[in-house]
C-alpha positions as CSV (number, residue, x, y, z in Angstrom):
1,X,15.4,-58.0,-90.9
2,X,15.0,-61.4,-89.7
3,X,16.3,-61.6,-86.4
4,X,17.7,-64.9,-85.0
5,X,18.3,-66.4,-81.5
6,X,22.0,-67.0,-81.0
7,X,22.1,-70.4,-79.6
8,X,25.2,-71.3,-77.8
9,X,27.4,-74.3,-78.9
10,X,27.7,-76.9,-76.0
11,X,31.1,-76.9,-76.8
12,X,31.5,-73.8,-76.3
13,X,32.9,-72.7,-72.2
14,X,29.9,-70.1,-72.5
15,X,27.7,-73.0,-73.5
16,X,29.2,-75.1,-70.3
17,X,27.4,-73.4,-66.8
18,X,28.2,-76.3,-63.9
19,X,29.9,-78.1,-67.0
20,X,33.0,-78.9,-67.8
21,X,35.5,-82.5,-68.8
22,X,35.6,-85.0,-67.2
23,X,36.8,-88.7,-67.8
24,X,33.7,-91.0,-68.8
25,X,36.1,-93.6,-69.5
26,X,39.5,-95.5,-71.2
27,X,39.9,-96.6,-74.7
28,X,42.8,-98.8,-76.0
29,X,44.0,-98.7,-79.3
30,X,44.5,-101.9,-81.2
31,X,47.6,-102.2,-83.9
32,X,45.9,-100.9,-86.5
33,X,45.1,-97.5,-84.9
34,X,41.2,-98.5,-84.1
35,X,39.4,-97.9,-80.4
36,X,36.4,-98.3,-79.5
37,X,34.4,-95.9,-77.6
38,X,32.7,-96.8,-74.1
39,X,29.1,-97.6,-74.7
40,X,28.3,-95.6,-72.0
41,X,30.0,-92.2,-73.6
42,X,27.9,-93.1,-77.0
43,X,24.7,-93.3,-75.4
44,X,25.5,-90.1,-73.4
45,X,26.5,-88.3,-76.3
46,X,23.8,-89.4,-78.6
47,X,26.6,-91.2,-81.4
48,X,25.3,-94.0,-83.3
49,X,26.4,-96.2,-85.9
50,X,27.9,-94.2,-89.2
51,X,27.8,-90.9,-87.7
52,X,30.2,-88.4,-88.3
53,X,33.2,-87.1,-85.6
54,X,35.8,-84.6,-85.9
55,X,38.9,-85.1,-84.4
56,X,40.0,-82.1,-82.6
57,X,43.9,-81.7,-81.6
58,X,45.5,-79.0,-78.9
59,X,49.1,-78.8,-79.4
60,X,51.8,-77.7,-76.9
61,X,55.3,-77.0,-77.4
62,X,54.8,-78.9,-80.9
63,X,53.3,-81.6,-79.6
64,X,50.1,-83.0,-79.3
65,X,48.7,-83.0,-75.8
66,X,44.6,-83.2,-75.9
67,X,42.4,-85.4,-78.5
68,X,39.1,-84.2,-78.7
69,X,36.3,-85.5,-80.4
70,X,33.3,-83.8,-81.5
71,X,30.3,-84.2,-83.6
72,X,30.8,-83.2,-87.5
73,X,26.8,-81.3,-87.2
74,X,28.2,-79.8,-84.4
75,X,31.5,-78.5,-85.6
76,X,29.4,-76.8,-88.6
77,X,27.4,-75.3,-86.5
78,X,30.4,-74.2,-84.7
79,X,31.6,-72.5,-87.7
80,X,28.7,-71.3,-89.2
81,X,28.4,-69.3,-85.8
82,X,31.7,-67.8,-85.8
83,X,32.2,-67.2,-89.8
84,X,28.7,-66.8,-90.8
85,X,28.9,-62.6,-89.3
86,X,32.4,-62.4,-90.8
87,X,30.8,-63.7,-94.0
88,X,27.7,-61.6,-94.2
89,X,29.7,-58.2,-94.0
90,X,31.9,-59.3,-96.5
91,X,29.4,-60.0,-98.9
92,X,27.7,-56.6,-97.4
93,X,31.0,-54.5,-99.0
């Protein structure tokens, strides 16, 4: 049985130790719904030209309260981690 190392997700509170939000900046939305994300933020979070993000939404009450973005590779990893078990004993019965 191959064994592997469970990473954790950095999105992930367990994947957050002395981590957490925090605001690296303010975007404005133009009239056709585009922003533009701080150059800062991209270079911190490694997003270049034609990459991927999901857009992420908390609601509360019915109503959207929190945007998040994250990294398409990282939300299948995300999900790979969390359905991948469920998957393997289902194909197991």
């Amino acid at each position: 049985m191959v064994t592997r190392e469970k990473k954790e997700n950095c999105c992930s509170p367990a994947g957050m130790p002395g981590g957490g939000c925090r605001v690296e900046g303010l975007v404005s939305v133009d009239e056709r719904g585009q922003m533009v994300l701080p150059k800062e933020a991209r270079e911190k979070a490694g997003i270049h030209a034609g990459d991927k993000l999901a857009v992420v939404t908390w609601e509360k009450d019915g109503k959207t309260c929190c945007l998040t973005l994250i990294k398409a590779e990282e939300l299948t990893g995300m999900v790979k981690t969390l359905l991948g078990p469920l998957m393997e004993e289902v194909l197991r019965k």
